[in-house]
C-alpha positions in Angstrom: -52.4 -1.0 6.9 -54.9 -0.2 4.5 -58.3 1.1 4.1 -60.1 -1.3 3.3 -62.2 -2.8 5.9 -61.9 -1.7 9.5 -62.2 -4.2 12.4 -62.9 -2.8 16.0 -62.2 -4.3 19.1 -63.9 -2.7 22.2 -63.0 -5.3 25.4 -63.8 -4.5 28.9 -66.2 -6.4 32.0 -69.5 -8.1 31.9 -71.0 -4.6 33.2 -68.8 -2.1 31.2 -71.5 -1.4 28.3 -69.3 -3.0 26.0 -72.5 -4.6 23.8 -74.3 -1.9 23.8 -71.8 0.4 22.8 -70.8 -1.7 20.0 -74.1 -1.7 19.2 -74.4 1.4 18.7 -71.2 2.0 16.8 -72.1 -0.7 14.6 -75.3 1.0 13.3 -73.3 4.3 13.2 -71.0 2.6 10.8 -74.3 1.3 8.9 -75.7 4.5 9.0 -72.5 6.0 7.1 -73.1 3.7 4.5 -70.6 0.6 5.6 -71.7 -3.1 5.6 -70.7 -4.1 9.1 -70.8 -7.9 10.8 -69.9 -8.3 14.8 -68.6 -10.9 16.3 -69.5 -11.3 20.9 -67.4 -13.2 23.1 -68.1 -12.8 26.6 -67.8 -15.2 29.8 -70.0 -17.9 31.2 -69.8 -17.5 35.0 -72.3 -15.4 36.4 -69.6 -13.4 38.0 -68.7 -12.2 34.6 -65.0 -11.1 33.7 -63.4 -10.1 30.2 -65.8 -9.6 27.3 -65.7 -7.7 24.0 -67.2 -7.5 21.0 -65.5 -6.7 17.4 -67.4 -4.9 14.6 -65.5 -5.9 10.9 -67.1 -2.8 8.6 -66.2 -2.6 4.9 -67.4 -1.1 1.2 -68.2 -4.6 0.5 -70.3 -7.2 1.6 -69.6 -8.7 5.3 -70.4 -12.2 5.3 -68.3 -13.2 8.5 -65.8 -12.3 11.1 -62.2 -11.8 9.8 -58.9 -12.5 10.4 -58.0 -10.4 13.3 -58.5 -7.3 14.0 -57.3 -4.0 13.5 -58.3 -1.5 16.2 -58.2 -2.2 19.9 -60.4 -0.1 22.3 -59.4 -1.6 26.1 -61.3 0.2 29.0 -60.3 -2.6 31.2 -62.3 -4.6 33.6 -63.9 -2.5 36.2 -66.0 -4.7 37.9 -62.6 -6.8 38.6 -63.1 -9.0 41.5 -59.4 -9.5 42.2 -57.0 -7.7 40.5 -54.0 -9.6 41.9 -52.1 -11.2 39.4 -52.4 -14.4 41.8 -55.7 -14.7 41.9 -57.6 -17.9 40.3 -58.1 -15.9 36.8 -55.4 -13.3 37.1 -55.5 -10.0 37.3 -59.0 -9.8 35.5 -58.7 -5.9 36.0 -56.3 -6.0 32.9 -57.5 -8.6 30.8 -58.7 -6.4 28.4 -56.0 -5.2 27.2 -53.3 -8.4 27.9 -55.5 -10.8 26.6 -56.5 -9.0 23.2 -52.9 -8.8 21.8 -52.3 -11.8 19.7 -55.0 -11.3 17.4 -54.1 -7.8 16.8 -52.7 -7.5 13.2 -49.0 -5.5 12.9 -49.4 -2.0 12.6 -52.6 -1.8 14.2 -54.3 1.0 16.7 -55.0 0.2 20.4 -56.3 2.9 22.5 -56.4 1.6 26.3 -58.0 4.0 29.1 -54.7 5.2 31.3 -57.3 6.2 33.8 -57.8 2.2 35.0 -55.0 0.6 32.8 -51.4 0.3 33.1 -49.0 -1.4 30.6 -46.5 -2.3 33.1 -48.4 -4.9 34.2 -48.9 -6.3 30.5 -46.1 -9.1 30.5 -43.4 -7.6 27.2 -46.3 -5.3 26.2 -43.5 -2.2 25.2 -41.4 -5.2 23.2 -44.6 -6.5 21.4 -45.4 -3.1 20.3 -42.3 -2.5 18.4 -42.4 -5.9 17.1 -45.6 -5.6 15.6 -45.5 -1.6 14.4 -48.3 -1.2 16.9 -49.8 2.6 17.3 -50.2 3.2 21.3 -52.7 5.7 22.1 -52.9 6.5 26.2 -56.0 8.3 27.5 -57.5 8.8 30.5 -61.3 7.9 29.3 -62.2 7.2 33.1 -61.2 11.0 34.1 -62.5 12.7 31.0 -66.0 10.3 31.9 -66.1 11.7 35.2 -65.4 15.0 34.7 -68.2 15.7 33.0 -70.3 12.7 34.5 -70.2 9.2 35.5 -67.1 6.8 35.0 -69.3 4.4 32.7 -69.6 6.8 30.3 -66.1 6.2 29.5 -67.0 4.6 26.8 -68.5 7.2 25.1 -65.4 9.0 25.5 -63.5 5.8 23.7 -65.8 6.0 21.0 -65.0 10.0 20.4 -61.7 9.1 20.5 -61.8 6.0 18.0 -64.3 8.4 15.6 -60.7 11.2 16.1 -58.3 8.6 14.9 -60.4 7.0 12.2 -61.8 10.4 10.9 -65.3 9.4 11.2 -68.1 11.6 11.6 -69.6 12.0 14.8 -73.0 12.5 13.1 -74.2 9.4 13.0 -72.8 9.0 16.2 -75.1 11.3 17.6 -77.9 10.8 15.9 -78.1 7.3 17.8 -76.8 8.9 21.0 -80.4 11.0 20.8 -82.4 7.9 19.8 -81.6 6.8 22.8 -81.0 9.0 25.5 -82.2 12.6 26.5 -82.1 15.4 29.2 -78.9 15.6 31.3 -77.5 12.5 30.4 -77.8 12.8 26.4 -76.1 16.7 27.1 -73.3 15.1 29.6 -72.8 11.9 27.0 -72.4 14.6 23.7 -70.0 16.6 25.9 -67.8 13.5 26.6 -67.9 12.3 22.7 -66.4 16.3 21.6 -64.2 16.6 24.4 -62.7 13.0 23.4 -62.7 13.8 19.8 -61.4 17.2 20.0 -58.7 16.2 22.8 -56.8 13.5 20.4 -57.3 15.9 18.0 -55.8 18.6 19.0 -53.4 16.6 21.7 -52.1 13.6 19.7 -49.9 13.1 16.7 -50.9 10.4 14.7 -48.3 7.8 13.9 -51.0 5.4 12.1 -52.3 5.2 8.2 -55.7 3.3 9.3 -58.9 5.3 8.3 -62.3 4.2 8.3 -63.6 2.9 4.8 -66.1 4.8 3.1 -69.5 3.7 1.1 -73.0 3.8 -0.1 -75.4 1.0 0.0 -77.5 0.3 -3.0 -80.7 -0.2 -0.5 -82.1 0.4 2.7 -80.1 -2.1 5.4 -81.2 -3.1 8.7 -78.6 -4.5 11.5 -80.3 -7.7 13.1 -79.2 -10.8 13.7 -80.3 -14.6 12.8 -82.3 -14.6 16.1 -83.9 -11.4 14.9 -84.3 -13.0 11.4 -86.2 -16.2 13.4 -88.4 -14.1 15.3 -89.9 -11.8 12.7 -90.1 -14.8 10.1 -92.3 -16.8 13.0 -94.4 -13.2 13.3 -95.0 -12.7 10.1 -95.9 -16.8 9.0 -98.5 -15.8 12.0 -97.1 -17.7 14.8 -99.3 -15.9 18.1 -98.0 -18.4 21.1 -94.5 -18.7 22.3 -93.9 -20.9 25.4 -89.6 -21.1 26.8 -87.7 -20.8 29.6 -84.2 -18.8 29.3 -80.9 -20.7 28.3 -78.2 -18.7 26.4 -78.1 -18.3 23.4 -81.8 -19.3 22.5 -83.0 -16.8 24.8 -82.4 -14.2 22.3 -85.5 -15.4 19.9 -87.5 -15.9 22.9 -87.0 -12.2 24.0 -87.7 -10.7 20.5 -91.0 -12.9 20.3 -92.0 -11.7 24.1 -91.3 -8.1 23.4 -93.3 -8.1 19.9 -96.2 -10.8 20.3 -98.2 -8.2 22.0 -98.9 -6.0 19.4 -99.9 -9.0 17.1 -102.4 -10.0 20.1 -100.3 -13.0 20.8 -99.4 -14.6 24.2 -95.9 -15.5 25.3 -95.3 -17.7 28.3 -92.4 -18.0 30.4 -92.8 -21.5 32.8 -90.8 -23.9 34.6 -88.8 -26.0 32.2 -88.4 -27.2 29.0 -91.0 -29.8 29.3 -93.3 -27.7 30.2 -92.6 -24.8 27.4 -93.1 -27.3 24.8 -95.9 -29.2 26.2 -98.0 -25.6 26.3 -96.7 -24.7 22.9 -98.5 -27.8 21.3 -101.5 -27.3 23.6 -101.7 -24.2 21.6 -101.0 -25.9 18.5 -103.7 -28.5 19.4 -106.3 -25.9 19.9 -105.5 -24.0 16.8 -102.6 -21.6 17.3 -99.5 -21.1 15.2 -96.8 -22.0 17.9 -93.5 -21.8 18.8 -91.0 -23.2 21.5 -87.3 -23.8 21.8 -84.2 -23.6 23.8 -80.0 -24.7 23.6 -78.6 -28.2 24.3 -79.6 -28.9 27.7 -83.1 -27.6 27.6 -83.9 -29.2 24.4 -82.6 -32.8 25.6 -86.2 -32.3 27.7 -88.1 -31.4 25.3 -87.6 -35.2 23.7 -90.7 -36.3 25.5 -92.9 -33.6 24.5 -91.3 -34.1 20.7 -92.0 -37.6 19.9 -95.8 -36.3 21.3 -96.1 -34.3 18.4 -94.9 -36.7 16.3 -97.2 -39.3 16.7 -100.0 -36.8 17.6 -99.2 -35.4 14.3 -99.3 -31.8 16.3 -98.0 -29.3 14.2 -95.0 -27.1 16.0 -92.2 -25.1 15.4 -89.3 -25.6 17.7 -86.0 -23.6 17.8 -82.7 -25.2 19.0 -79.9 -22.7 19.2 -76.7 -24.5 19.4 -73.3 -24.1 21.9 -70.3 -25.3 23.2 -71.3 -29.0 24.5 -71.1 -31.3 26.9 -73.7 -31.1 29.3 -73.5 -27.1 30.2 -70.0 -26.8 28.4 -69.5 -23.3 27.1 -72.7 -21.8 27.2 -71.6 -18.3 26.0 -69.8 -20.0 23.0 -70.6 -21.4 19.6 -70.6 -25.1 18.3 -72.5 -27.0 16.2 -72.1 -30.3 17.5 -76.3 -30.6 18.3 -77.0 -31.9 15.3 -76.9 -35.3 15.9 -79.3 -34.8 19.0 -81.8 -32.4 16.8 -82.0 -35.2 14.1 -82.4 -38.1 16.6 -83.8 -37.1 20.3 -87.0 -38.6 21.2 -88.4 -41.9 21.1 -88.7 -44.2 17.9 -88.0 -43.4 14.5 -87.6 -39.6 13.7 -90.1 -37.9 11.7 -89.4 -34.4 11.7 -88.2 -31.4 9.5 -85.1 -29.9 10.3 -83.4 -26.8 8.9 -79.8 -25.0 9.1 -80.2 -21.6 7.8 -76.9 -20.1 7.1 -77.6 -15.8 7.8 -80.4 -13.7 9.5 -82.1 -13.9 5.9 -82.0 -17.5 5.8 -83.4 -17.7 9.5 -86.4 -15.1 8.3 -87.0 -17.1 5.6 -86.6 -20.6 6.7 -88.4 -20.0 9.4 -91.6 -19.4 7.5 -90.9 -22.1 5.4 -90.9 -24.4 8.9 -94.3 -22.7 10.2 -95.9 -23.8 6.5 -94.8 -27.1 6.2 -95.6 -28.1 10.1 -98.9 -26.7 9.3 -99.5 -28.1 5.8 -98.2 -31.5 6.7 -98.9 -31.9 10.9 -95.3 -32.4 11.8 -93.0 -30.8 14.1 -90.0 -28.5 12.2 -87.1 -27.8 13.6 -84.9 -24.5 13.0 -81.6 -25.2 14.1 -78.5 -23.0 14.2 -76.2 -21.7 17.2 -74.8 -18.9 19.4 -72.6 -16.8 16.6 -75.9 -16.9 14.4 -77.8 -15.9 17.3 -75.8 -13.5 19.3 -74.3 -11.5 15.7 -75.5 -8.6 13.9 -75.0 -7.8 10.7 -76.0 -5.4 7.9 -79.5 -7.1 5.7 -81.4 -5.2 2.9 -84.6 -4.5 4.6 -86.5 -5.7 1.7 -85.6 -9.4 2.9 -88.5 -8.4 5.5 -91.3 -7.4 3.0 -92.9 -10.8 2.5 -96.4 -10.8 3.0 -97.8 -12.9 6.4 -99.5 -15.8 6.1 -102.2 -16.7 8.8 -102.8 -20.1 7.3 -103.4 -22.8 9.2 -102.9 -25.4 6.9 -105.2 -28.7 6.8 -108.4 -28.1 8.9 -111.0 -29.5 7.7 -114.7 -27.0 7.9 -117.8 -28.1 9.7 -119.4 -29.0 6.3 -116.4 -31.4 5.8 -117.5 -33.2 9.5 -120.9 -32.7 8.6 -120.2 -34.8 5.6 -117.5 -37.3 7.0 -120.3 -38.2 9.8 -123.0 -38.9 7.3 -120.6 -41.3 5.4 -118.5 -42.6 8.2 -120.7 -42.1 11.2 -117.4 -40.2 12.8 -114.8 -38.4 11.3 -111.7 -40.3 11.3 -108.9 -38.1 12.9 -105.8 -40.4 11.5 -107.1 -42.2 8.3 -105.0 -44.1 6.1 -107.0 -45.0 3.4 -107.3 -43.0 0.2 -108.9 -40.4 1.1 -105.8 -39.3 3.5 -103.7 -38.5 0.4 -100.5 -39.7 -1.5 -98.9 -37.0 1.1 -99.6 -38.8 4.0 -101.3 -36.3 6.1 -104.6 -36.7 7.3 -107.0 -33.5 7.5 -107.6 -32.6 11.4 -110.5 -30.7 13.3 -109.7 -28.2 15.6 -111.7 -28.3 19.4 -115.0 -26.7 19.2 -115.8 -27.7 15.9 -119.0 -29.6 15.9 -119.0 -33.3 14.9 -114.9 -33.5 15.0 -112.2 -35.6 16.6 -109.9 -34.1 19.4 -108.3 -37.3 20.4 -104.5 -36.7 20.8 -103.1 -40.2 22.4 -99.2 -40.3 22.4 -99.7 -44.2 22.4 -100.2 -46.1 18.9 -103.9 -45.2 17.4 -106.0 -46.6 14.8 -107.9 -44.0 12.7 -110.4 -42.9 15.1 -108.1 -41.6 17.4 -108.2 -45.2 20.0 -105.6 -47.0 21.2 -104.3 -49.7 19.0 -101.5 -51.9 18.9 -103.0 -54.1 15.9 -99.9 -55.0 13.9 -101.7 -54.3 10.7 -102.9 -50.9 12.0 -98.9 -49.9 13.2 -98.0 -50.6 9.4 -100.1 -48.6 7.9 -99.8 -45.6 10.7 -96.1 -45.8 10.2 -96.1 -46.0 6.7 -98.4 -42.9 6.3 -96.8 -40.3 9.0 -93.5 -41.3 7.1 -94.5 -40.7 3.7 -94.8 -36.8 4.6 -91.2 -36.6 4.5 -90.7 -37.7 1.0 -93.8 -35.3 0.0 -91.6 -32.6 1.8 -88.9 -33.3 0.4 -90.5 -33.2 -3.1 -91.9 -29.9 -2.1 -88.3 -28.7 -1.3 -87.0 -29.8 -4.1 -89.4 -28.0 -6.2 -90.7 -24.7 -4.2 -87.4 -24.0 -2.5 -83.9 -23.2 -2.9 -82.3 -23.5 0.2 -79.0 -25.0 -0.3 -76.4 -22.0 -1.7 -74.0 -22.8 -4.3 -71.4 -19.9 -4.3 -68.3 -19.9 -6.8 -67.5 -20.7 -10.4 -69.8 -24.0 -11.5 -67.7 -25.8 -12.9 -64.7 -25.6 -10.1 -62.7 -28.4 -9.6 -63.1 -28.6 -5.9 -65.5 -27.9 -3.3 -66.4 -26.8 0.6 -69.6 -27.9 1.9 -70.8 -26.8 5.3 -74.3 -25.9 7.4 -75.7 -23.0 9.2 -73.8 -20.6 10.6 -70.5 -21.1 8.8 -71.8 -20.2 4.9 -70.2 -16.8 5.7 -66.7 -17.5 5.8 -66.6 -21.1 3.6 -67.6 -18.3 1.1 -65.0 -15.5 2.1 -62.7 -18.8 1.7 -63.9 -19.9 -1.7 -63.2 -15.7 -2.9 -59.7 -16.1 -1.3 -58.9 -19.5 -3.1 -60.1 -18.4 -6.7 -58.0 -14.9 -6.1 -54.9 -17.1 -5.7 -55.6 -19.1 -8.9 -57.1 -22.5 -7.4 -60.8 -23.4 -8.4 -63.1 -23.6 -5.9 -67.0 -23.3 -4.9 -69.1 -23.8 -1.5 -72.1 -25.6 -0.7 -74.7 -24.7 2.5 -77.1 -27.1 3.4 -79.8 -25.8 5.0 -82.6 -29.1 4.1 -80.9 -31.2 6.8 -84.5 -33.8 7.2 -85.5 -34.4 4.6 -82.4 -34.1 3.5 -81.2 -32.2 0.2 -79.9 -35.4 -1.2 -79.8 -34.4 -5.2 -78.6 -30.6 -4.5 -75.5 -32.5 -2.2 -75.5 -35.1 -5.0 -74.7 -32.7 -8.0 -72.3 -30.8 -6.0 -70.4 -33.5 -5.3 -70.7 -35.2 -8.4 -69.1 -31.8 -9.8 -65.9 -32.0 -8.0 -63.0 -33.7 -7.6 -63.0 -33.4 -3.3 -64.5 -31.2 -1.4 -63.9 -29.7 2.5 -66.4 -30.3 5.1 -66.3 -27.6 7.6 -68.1 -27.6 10.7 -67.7 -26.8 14.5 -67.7 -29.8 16.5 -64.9 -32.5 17.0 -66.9 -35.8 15.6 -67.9 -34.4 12.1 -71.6 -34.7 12.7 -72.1 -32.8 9.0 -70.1 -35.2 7.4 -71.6 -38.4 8.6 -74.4 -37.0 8.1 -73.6 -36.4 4.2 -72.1 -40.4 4.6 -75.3 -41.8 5.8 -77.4 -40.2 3.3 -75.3 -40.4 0.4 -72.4 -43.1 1.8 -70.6 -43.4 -1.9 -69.2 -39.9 -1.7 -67.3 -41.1 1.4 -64.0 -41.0 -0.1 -64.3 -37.0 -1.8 -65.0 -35.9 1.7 -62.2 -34.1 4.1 -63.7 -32.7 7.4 -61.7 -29.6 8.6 -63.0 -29.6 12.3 -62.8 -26.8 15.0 -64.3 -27.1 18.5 -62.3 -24.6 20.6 -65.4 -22.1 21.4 -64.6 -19.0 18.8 -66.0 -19.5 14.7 -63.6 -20.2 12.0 -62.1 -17.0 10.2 -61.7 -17.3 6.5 -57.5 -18.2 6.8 -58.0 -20.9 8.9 -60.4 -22.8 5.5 -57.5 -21.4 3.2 -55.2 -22.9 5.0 -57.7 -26.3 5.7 -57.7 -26.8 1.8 -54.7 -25.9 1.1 -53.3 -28.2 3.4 -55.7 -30.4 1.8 -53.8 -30.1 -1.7 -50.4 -30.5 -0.5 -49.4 -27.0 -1.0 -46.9 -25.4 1.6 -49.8 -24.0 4.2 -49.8 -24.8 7.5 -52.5 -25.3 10.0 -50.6 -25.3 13.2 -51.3 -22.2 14.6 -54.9 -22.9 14.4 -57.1 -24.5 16.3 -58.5 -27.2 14.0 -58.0 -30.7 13.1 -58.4 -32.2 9.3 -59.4 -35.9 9.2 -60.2 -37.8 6.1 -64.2 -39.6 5.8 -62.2 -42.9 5.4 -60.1 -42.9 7.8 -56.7 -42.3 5.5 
């Protein structure tokens, strides 16, 4: 083993604390000066079951979860509902423990709680151990929790005990511990964490060469999220209306707006579907808010209708779609990005929309804004997509990614001396005009209700300029023709204002990896791992998904020989996305595919483009598929 980077696994049952504990290990690891990145998988059913979380912590930069882990804390399952081995889903009592092996690299820790566990009932657990040079560590965290209080404080006792076998410090450890708790149970909780720590101490041998990395970060860090990263980019870009209803995993933006709007004087609504949460949010729009809705597969299939309304309203909005494991309710606990298709298409008629990928909680901050201004500027919905290991993930950003200044703006309103102006001229100011005055760009300035002399008409039907009904051919021409001009001025202004497509690796590498959202992390682990063994590689993620980055994809792959499209979803929506835009690439493009509900580690791309080359790798043990654009 080495010291490199540790990765913790804590497992237990949907009730057990095991998020927030890891939560709060995870900033103690920060707050030690690590760069840490966690990775949640926990059930779907209401009924809960086996959950953990894993916390990879290194010197270095963390961009992604890695290969396996290192450190097992199992407190088992003690919300079990059957514990017989017979039962539908086993004995769930032991789960975290029996079903946390394989991943566990050789000569690794595990600590299990002897208080509710027993390895007996792990199937070749004592032959596995050997095998692997695992380091056993039995301790009755369940006693030592009540003895001094209540059994869920257990896993304070595991976390004393990990802090023991890792020589950490328990400082930081208690400096969150009194962040967050006081009075009799902060005194019982500290009491737990020493007796834990000075019990293995003191009581235990230690068979094992793992320690805990050490480090210093260059600046401040904060430990959020992407959902975090949407929510504060929407605050500060002045959003001040959020209307949702809750669907994992986009309920995680929608809480973080709820719980802050408040002290911004903003209003956040919580109705009865997803029709209704993006209907109010471009009610607000309409009247003159910066708003916001969103939700996950389902709940954004009905929010088509209320979509294609602000399309040809020309209602700016701001809508979040946090991808999952598909179809219909799927997995809803676990990532996937096969929505993209749907975000790009869903509503009715031709699409006219912005859509972005951001690829980290810094990209999600600063996207974000970038969605709020150009929805505003232009009068067009924007769309932030990205999906449940983006969402539900923490990891370690500077703080000074935050410092941006807000921006109120509301984009194009026109004043009342504008209407005063536009009546004297025109007798009535022409909501939707496509003659000169509307611009090369397309949109058309718009009054807000209450200003004197303007136009509130908002008719989902066909309109001529004033707002009315039309369906005069010549009129639907011209209409169409100027709402879809704003995405080539967008995409102008992308081109020139923004940079949201990273390039990572040598420039002038033979081969390439391109990917979107969530995966940039560990294509660019891959592309480090690749270079290290002498091949010559660099990564591509796209963020500018509508209007589409088509010159940044177009010099990428113009500089390579082939490159790897990775993405999670079985039907390579990424790379027929690429096709359609930019269909003579087709035969450079590989797509290495994974759909089975957990995010790509770094090996499994090594061994994708490797495989890819010819070289002796293997992808077999994985989960994922390669398939050529072609069909070859």
């Amino acid at each position: 083993m080495t010291n490199d980077e540790l990765i913790w696994r804590v497992a237990g049952g949907s009730g057990d604390g095991i998020d927030s504990t890891s939560q709060n290990f995870a900033k103690a690891l920060m707050r030690s000066g690590l760069n840490v990145f966690t990775h949640r998988h926990y059930p779907s059913r209401i009924r809960g079951g086996h959950t953990y979380v894993e916390i990879r912590a290194s010197d270095e930069e963390v961009k992604s979860r890695g290969d396996g882990y290192n450190f097992l804390l199992a407190l088992g399952d003690s919300f079990a509902r059957n514990p017989q081995e017979q039962a539908y889903y086993g004995n769930e009592e032991i789960k975290p423990l029996s079903e946390n092996l394989d991943e566990l690299r050789e000569g690794g820790i595990i600590v299990y709680d002897s208080g509710l566990l027993d390895t007996d009932e792990v199937e070749n657990f004592d032959e596995r151990v050997e095998e692997n040079d695992w380091h056993v560590y039995d301790l009755d965290l369940r006693g030592l929790a009540k003895e001094h209080g209540r059994e869920v404080m257990r896993n304070t006792a595991g976390v004393g005990a990990t802090a023991a076998l890792l020589d950490l410090d328990l400082d930081p450890i208690e400096e969150l511990m009194e962040d967050a708790m006081s009075g009799d149970v902060l005194e019982a909780n500290l009491t737990i964490l020493h007796d834990a720590y000075d019990g293995v101490k003191e009581d235990y041998e230690f068979t094992h060469d793992l320690r805990a990395p050490t480090g210093d970060h260059d600046e401040e860090p904060v430990f959020v999220s992407g959902s975090h990263g949407i929510a504060y980019g929407a605050l500060d870009e002045g959003c001040r209306f959020i209307a949702g209803y809750p669907m994992t995993p986009w309920t995680d933006v929608y809480t973080i707006m709820t719980q802050n709007l408040g002290e911004f004087g903003g209003i956040s609504e919580q109705v009865e579907d997803e029709i209704a949460a993006a209907s109010l949010a471009i009610g607000a729009s309409h009247a003159g808010a910066k708003a916001m809705s969103g939700s996950s597969g389902g709940g954004f299939a009905l929010m088509s209708e209320p979509l294609g309304l602000a399309e040809m309203t020309e209602t700016p909005i701001v809508l979040v779609e946090s991808m999952r494991a598909g179809g219909s309710t799927g997995m809803p606990t676990k990532p996937e990005q096969g929505d993209l298709e749907h975000v790009l298409y869903t509503s009715q008629g031709d699409s006219n929309r912005v859509v972005f990928a951001p690829g980290d909680p810094a990209e999600c901050y600063e996207q974000t804004r970038k969605a709020f201004e150009l929805a505003y500027d232009y009068q067009i919905p924007a769309i932030v997509i990205y999906d449940q290991k983006l969402s539900g993930g923490h990891q370690t950003v500077p703080e000074s990614v935050f410092d941006e200044e807000p921006n109120p703006d509301l984009g194009s309103i026109v004043t009342e001396e504008d209407l005063e102006d536009a009546a004297q001229e025109a007798g009535r100011f022409k909501r939707f005009m496509y003659d000169a005055e509307s611009g090369a760009n397309g949109v058309s300035p718009r009054s807000l209700p209450g200003q004197k002399g303007g136009n509130y008409l908002a008719s989902g039907n066909e309109h001529n300029e004033v707002g009315h009904i039309s369906e005069d051919p010549t009129n639907r021409v011209l209409q169409m023709e100027r709402r879809m001009a704003k995405l080539d001025s967008i995409a102008d202004e992308l081109s020139e204002n923004a940079d949201h497509q990273a390039v990572y690796g040598p420039e002038d590498a033979e081969y390439g990896i391109l990917s979107f959202g969530s995966t940039k992390g560990v294509a660019e682990e891959a592309v480090d791992r690749l270079n290290d063994e002498g091949h010559s590689v660099k990564a591509m993620n796209v963020s500018d998904i509508m209007p589409f980055a088509k010159d940044d994809v177009t010099a990428f792959l113009e500089s390579v020989d082939e490159a790897l499209v990775v993405e999670m979803n079985a039907t390579a929506q990424f790379r027929r996305h690429i096709q359609g835009q930019l269909g003579r690439f087709g035969d450079k493009l590989y797509s290495l595919l994974k759909y089975d509900g957990n995010p790509f580690e770094p090996a499994e791309v090594v061994s994708g483009f490797e495989v890819r080359l010819g070289e002796e790798a293997d992808v077999g043990d994985y989960n994922v598929r390669i398939e050529s654009a072609t069909g070859d």
